[in-house]
N, C-alpha and C positions, 0 to 999 in steps of 0.2 A: 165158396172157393177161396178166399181171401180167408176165412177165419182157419181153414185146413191148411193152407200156405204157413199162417201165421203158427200154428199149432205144431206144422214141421221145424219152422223154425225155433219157435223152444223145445223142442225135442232136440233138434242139434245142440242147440247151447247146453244145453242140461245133461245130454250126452256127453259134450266135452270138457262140460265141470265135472260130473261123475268119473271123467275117464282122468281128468288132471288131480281130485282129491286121492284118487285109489294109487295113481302114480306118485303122489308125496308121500302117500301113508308107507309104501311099501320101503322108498327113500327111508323115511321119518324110522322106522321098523328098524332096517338098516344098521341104521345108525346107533339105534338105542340096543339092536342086541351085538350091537361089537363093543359098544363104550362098556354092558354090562360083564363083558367079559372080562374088563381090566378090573371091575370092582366100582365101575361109574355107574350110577343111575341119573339117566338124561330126567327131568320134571318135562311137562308137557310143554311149558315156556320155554326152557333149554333147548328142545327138540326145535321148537318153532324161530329160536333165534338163529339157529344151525343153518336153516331154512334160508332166511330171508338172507343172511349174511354169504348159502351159496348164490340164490339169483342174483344177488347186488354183485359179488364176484362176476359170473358169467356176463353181467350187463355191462360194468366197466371192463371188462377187457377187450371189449368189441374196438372201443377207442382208446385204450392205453395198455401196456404190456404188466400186465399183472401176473400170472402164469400160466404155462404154458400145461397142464391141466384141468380139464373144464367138463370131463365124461364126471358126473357126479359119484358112481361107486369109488372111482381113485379118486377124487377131493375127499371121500369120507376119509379113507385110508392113507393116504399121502400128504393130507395136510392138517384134517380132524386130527383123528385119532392119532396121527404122528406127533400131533402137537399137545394134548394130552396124556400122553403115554407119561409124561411125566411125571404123574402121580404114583404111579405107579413103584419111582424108585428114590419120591422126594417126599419130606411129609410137608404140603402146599400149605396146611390149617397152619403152621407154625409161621408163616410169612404173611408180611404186613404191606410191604412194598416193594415192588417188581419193575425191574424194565428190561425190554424186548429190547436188543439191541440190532439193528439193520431188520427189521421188521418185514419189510417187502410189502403183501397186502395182509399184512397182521397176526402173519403165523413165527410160535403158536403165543402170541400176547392177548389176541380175543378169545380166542376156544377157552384159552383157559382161563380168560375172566368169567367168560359163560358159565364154565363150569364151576373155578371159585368164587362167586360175587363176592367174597371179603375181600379179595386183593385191591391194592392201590397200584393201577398198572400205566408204566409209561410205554409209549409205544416211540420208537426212536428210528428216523428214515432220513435219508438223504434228498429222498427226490420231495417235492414239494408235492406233486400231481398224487405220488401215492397219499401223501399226510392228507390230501384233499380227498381221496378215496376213505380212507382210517376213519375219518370225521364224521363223512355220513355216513360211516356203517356204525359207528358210534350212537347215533344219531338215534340211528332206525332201529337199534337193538333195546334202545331204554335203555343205552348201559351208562352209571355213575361211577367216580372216582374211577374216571381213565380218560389218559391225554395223547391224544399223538404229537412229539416238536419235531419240526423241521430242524435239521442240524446234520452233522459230522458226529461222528461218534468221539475224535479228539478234540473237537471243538467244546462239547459238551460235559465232556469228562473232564473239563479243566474249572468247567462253573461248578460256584459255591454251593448251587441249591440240586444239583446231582453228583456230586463229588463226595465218596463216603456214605452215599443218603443210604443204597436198596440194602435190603436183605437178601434178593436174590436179581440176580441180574441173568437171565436166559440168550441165547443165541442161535439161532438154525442157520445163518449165514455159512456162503460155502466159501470158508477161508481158510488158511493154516491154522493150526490153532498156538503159536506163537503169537503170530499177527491178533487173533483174536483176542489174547491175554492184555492185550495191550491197549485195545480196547473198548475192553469189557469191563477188568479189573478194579482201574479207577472210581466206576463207580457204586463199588459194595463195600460197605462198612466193614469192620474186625469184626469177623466171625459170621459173617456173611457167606454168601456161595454164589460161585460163578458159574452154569451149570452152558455145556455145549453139548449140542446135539449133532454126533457124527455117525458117520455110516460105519461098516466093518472093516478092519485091517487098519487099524489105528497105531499101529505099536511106535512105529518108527515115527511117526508124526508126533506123537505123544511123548519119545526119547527126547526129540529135535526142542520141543517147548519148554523143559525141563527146566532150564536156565532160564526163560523166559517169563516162568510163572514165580520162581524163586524171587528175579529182582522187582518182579511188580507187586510183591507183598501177597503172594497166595502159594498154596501148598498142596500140593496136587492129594488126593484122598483115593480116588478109586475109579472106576469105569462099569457101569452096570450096562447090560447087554438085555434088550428086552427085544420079544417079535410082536409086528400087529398082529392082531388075531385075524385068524382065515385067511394069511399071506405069507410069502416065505421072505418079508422084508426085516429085515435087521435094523434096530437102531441100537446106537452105545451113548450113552450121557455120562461127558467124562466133568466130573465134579471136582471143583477147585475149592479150596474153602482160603477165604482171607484169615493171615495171622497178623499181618500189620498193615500199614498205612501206603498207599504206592507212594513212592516218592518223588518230590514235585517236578522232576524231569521229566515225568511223564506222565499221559500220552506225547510223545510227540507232534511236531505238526503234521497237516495233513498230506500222508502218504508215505512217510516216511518207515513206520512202520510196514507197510507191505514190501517196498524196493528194500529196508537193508533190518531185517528181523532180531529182533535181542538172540545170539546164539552162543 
């Protein structure tokens, strides 16, 4: 009697491993034939970082506000593959150092170290709780050469050792993108790119910045419009390239740029 009890119950467990590997793989599947649509090919580690970095998501946000998406098909598409999509209209192999500027829980500053392990990526957050979240998922992914600081983004954009340093500085933050320029800007070298990830009907938002990306030393280039695959979501990456130096007025201090905008 006991050994047939015992025998049910590795049946149940072995049942609900069986049931939880078939329910990743299908995930893990997912994922890898939407990224191969951009022209990604996930490695079985990639896939497996994807993994771990969504349970770590869905675990802190029980007790901290990470986001408010957590059904895993939309984390692939809403935060993955959104955050990668970027390859798609930038050539990544040609950069060397990157920061994610207002980061939130690392989108897309990890996705896309997973995917380019060359990048040197800084992951840049205001809250301290996220930088503490960034860290162990750092941690737990094996991943090298990437830092998350605690900081302001004008705070930071005035120190020596990220002022001028990236070759690309990325953003998903939902801000204007004046404010953003302001920023972001400071810290991408001459000839560098400021790349922002917006949604559709940009045009006026994009007029409004014009003068804004002018005086902070970048020159507005273009707006590529790409859709995730097997979704009718829109994204525009509107690419700034630096031609000179911002100059040392700015950033301003903190806030300033959001209440009164370079216009």
């Amino acid at each position: 009697m006991r050994r047939t009890i015992i025998n049910c119950y590795r049946s149940e467990i072995d049942g609900a491993l069986h049931s939880y590997q078939k329910e990743q793989g299908v995930y893990m599947k997912e994922l890898y034939e939407k990224a191969s649509k951009i022209g990604i090919i996930l490695t079985d580690q990639q896939l497996e970082q994807f993994r771990i970095y969504y349970e770590m998501l869905i675990d802190w946000n029980k007790v901290m506000n990470l986001t408010a998406i957590t059904e895993y098909s939309e984390v692939i598409d809403k935060h993955f593959m959104d955050s990668i999509l970027l390859g798609r209209v930038f050539d990544l192999d040609s950069v060397n150092a990157m920061i994610d500027v207002g980061t939130g829980a690392g989108f897309p500053g990890i996705p896309l170290k997973i995917v380019y392990p060359h990048l040197q990526v800084t992951l840049l957050d205001s809250l301290n709780k996220r930088v503490n979240f960034l860290n162990e998922v750092i941690e737990k992914l094996g991943l090298s050469e990437i830092r998350a600081i605690h900081a302001r983004a004008e705070e930071a954009g005035r120190q020596t050792q990220h002022r001028d340093h990236y070759d690309l500085c990325v953003s998903r933050a939902v801000a204007n993108l004046a404010v953003l320029s302001e920023y972001c800007l400071p810290f991408v070298k001459p000839e560098g790119y400021f790349i922002s990830y917006k949604s559709n009907q940009i045009e006026e938002e994009l007029s409004q910045a014009k003068k804004a990306i002018h005086v902070l030393g970048g020159a507005y280039e273009d707006t590529q419009t790409e859709c995730l695959p097997d979704t009718d979501i829109i994204r525009q990456f509107v690419r700034i390239r630096k031609v000179q130096r911002t100059p040392k007025a700015y950033p301003r201090k903190a806030g300033t740029a959001s209440k009164t905008p370079i216009t």
